[in-house]
Residue, then its C-alpha position, 0 to 999 in steps of 0.5 A: x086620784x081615785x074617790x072610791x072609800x074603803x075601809x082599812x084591811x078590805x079587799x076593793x069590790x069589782x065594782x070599787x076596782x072599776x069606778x077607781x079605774x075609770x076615774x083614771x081614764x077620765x083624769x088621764x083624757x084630760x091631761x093628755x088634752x091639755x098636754x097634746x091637744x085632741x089631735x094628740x089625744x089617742x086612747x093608747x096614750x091615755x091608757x099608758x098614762x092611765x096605766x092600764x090595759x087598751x082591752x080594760x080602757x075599750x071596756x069603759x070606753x069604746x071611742x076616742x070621742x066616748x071618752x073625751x066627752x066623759x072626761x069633760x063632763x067629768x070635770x065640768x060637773x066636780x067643778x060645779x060641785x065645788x061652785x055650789x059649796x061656795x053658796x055660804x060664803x057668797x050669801x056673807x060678802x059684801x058684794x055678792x053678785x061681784x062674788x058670784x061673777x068672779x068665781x063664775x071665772x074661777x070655775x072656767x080656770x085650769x085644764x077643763x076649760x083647756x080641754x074644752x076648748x080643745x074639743x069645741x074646735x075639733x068638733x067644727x070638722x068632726x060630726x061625731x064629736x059635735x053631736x055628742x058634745x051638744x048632748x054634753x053641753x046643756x048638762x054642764x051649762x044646767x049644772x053650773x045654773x044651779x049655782x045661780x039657783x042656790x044663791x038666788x030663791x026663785x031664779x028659776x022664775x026669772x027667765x031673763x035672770x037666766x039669760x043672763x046668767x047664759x050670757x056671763x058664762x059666754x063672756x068668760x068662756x070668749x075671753x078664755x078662747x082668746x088667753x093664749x094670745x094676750x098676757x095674764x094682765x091684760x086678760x085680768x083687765x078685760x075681765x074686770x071691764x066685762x065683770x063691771x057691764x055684767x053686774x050693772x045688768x045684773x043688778x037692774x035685772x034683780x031689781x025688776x024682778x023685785x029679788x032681794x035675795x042676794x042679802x047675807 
């Protein structure tokens, strides 16, 4: 669905019409990843789901990997966006860096984390798409460090702060790599065993740092 706002009665500009279009390629790329895999995954069927134009999908996009790197990053920076709004009411729990670690897993739920990891496999045997993928990646990694950042004054000061930080996120996304062959259960079991190692690492790290910051 399209967020472009506009008033009731007025006609879109050319560059509502565009930014509305494109936000449909990007939204389509994603269900089309998680639906067909990125073998699957060609800009024909996007533009089909996005319901527009191969000439209009070539004008934003001019290859395949354009276009699933967009549409990861995309979604990747709405979702933590949306982690970042949560900083309030992190700051009143009772448990915030137990918090903070669960929504760190929330945020990796669902397609983008699908898609991803559809396109961090095709990209051990495609030299394009890895390249553009390291460019990808430390966007998306800074984005969600920010979260970190907001809740915690002075993170940015704290180097192993942010290793770990680095760290937790890797926790997460491996044991996601490996959901599709274990059951729900016991992928909720093996995060909670790995949310409790990383929280007393945390809470050390926090104490040597003299932060006091994670107080409602």
């Amino acid at each position: 669905m399209s967020t472009v706002q506009r008033r009731p009665g007025r006609r879109r500009t050319q560059e509502e019409r565009s930014t509305a279009m494109r936000q449909r390629l990007l939204e389509a790329t994603i269900d089309c990843l998680v639906e067909y895999g990125y073998a699957g995954t060609t800009t024909t069927r996007v533009a089909e789901r996005a319901g527009v134009t191969r000439g209009a999908q070539l004008h934003h996009f001019r290859t395949k990997n354009d276009l699933v790197t967009a549409a990861v990053r995309h979604l990747a920076v709405k979702r933590a966006d949306a982690a970042l709004e949560q900083v309030d009411r992190l700051r009143g729990s009772d448990d915030v860096l137990d918090a903070a670690l669960d929504l760190l897993w929330d945020v990796h739920q669902g397609p983008i984390f699908a898609a991803t990891a559809e396109l961090w496999m095709a990209a051990r045997t495609d030299p394009d798409l890895q390249a553009q993928l390291r460019q990808v990646e430390p966007m998306v990694n800074s984005a969600l460090l920010s979260f970190g950042a907001e809740l915690v004054p002075g993170f940015a000061n704290h180097p192993q702060l942010r290793h770990w930080a680095y760290t937790a996120m890797d926790v997460v996304r491996g044991l996601l790599v490996g959901s599709g062959v274990i059951g729900d259960a016991q992928l909720e079991q093996r995060w909670r065993r790995a949310k409790a190692h990383l929280k007393i690492v945390g809470e050390q790290l926090l104490a040597d740092a003299g932060a006091t910051y994670l107080q409602p």
